[in-house]
N, C-alpha and C positions, 0 to 999 in steps of 0.2 A: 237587865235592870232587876235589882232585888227586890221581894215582894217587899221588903223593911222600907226598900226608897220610895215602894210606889202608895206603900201607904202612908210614909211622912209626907208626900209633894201630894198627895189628894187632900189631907187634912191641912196643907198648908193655900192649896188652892181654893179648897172651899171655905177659910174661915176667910180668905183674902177677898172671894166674892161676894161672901154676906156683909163684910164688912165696907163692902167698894166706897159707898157715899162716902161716908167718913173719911175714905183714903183721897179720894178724889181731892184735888189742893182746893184749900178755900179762896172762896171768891167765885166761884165756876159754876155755873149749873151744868152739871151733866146727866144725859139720862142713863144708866146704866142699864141695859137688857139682862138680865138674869139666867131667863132660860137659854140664851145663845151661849154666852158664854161655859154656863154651867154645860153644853153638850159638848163645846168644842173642846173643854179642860179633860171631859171624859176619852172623847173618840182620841185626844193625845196620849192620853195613860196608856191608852192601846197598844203603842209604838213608839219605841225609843229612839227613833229620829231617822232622817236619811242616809244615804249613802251617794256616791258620786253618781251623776246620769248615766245614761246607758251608754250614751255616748264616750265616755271616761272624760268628760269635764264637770267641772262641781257644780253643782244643783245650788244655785242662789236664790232666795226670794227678797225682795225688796217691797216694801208698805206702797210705797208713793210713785210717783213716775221721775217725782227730783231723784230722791234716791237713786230709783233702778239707772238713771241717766249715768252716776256716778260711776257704778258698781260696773255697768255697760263701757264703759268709756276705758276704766281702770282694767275689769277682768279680760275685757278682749275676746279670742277666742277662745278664752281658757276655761268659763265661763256660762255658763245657759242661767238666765235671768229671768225669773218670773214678776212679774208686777201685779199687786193684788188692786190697785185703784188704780183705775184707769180714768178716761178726759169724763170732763165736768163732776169729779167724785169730790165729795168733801170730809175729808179723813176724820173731821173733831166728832162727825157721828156714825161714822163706817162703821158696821158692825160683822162680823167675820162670816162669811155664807160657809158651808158644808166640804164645800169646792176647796176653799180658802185653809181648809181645815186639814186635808190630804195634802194639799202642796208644801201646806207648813211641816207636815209627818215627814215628807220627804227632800227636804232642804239639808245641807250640808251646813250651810249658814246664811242667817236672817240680817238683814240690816232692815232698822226705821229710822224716823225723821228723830224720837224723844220730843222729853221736851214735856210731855203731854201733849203732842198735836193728836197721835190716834186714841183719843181719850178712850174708845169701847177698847180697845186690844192691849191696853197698855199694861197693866196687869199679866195678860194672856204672854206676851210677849217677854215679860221679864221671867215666869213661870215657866218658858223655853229655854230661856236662856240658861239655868241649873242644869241642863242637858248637853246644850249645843250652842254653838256660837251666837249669839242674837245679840246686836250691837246697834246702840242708840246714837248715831254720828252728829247730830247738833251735841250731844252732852258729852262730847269728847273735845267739846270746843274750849277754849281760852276764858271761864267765867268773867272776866273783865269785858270783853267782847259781847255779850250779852245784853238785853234790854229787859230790868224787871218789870213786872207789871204791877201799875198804878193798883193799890188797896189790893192786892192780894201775894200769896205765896207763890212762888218759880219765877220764870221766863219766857218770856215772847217765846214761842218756838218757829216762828217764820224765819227763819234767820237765811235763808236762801234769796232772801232778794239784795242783801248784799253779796255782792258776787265775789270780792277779794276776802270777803267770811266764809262763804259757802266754800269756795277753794278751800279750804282747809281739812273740809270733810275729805278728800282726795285723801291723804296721808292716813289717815283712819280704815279708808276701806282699803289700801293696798295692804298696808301692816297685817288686818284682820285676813285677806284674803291668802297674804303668804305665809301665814301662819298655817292655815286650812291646806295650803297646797303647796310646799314649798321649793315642789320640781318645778314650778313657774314663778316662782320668787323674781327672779329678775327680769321677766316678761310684764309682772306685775308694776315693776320699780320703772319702767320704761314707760308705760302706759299711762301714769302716774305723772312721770316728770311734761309730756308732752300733753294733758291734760289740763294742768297747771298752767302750762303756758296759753292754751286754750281761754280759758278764763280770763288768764291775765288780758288778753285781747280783747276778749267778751266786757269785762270790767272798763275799759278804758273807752271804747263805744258808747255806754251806757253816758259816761261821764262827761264825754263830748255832745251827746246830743243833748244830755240837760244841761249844759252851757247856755244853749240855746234858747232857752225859756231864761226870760227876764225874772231879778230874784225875785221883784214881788210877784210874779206872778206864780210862782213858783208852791203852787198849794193842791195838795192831790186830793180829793175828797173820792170815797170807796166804799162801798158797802158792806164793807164789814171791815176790823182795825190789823191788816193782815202787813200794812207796808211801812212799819215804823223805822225799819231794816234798812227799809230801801231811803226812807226822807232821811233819816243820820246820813247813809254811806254819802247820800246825791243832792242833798241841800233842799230838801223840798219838805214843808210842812204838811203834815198828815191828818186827816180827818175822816174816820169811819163809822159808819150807820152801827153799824152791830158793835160786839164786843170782838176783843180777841179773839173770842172760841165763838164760832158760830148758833152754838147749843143757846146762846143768851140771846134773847129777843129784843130787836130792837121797843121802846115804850114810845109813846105820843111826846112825851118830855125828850125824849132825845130826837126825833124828826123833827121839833118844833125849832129847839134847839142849835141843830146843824141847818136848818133853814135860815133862822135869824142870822148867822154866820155867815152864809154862801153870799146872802140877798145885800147885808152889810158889804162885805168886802169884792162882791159882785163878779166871783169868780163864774167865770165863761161858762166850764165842765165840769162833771161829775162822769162816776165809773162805775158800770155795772162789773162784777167777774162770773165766771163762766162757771162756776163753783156755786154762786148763790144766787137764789131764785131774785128774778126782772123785778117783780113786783113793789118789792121794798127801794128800791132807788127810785121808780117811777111814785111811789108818794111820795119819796120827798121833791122832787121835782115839782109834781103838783104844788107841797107846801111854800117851796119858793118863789113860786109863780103866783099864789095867794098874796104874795109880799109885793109884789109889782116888779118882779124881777126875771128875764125868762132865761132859765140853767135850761141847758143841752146836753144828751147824754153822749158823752164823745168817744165811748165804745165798749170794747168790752176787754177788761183783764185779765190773764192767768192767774189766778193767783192759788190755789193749793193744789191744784193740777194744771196740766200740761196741754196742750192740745191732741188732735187726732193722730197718732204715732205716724200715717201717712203724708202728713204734710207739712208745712213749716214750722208750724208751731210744737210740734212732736218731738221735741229734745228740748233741755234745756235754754241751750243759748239760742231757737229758735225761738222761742218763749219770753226770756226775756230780751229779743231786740225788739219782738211784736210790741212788748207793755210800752217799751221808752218810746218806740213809734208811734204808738197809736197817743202817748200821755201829751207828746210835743204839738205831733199838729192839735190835739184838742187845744193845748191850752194858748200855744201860737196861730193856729190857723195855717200854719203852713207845712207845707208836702217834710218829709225828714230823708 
């Protein structure tokens, strides 16, 4: 790397982080960390990027644990996968630890959700990408496909809970990865096609058990607005405590609000996820219970990560049979 690039991409990096607010899409409150990012933009100038493992498979990293599921699924052996958020992490305010910062140095290629889901890295990420592969797999999706968000600029970036949407990220990471490697080009094309089918099974599961639930009843309330993806693909009306982006706090007017809602229409369940703190779903359950109506919390959701990489919930499509499982008997009461 010439001293010319390293000092146009420093002076392009730091007017990018003074100016973050501004960049950040409107409508959003984000907090932007400064001095994290200002070190990590440094310790990368360091080093112009990785090389293949030691092992002579290519060094990948992946933001999220959907990702990494993808990329895991797709590269095969071909492949060593780092996942930087791990279970109960909530990406809209991840901010990139030291750790986080080496592994990115030596990645061959980066895959994230986009989208603005990892709002701190988002920046940092595309600032890699002028180096090395770093590739945003929801924005390689079908814009028609997409859910815009109500009064402000982008998209939903959950888009992984429609499952025959999220399949499509598949075609993206094998492309991306045979490009990087392309003596495994058709190992990747293989893993890709039986991946796909994967899904496709995964998808039609989901769709069968929310049959299951009667339409009215058919109304998912969540603590924060993460499942809009999921009520389009799966017929089920959406209602979340928080904002899209978790960084937005819920107000007294919006508990009060989705109370008046539950207690009217006398929806059985509510949903904590494993991602956002108990607290906030437990007042509104209080609030509805002020109404004379007693909501039950009928469990708890994945929703921007994953579970314990050891157990069922630790892959993707373990993850999402858990949500539809657990969403049916709350809302039916019965075993699924």
């Amino acid at each position: 790397m010439t001293d010319q690039m390293d000092d146009s991409m420093h002076n392009n990096m730091h007017n990018n982080i003074a100016n973050s607010t501004a960049a950040a899409r409107p409508g959003r409150r984000v907090r932007w960390l400064a001095a994290p990012l200002l070190l990590l933009l440094t310790l990368l100038l360091t080093a112009c990027g990785g090389a293949q493992a030691d092992d002579g498979r290519l060094a990948v990293v992946a933001t999220t644990a959907q990702v990494g599921d993808v990329v895991r699924n797709v590269g095969g052996d071909a492949v060593r996968v780092t996942t930087l958020m791990g279970p109960g992490v909530d990406p809209h305010l991840y901010v990139a630890s030291e750790g986080d910062v080496t592994t990115l140095q030596e990645a061959d290629v980066i895959f994230y959700n986009g989208l603005f889901l990892e709002a701190q890295m988002e920046e940092v990420l595309r600032q890699i990408g002028q180096r090395k592969p770093s590739v945003a797999v929801a924005e390689g999706l079908d814009p028609g496909r997409l859910l815009p968000i109500a009064g402000a600029h982008g998209f939903d970036p959950h888009v992984w809970f429609d499952v025959a949407l999220w399949a499509q990220t598949v075609d993206v990471v094998a492309q991306t990865l045979a490009e990087a490697d392309p003596a495994n080009a058709a190992a990747y094309a293989a893993n890709a096609e039986r991946y796909r089918a994967e899904l496709a099974e995964l998808d039609a599961y989901v769709r069968d058990q929310a049959a299951r639930v009667p339409a009215e009843q058919r109304v998912l309330v969540t603590a924060h607005d993460a499942f809009h993806y999921f009520g389009r693909a799966y017929g089920f009306e959406v209602r979340g405590l928080q904002g899209i982006s978790t960084a937005a706090e819920a107000s007294t007017a919006d508990v009060r609000d989705l109370a008046d809602f539950i207690a009217a229409r006398q929806i059985p369940a509510i949903f904590v996820e494993t991602s956002v703190p108990l607290r906030n779903v437990e007042a509104l359950q209080a609030a509805v219970r002020d109404r004379g109506f007693d909501v039950t919390i009928g469990g708890q959701l994945y929703s921007d990560s994953l579970g314990d990489p050891a157990g069922p919930a630790g892959t993707f499509a373990g993850a999402v049979r858990a949500n539809i499982d657990t969403i049916v008997q709350a809302l039916t009461g019965e075993q699924p």
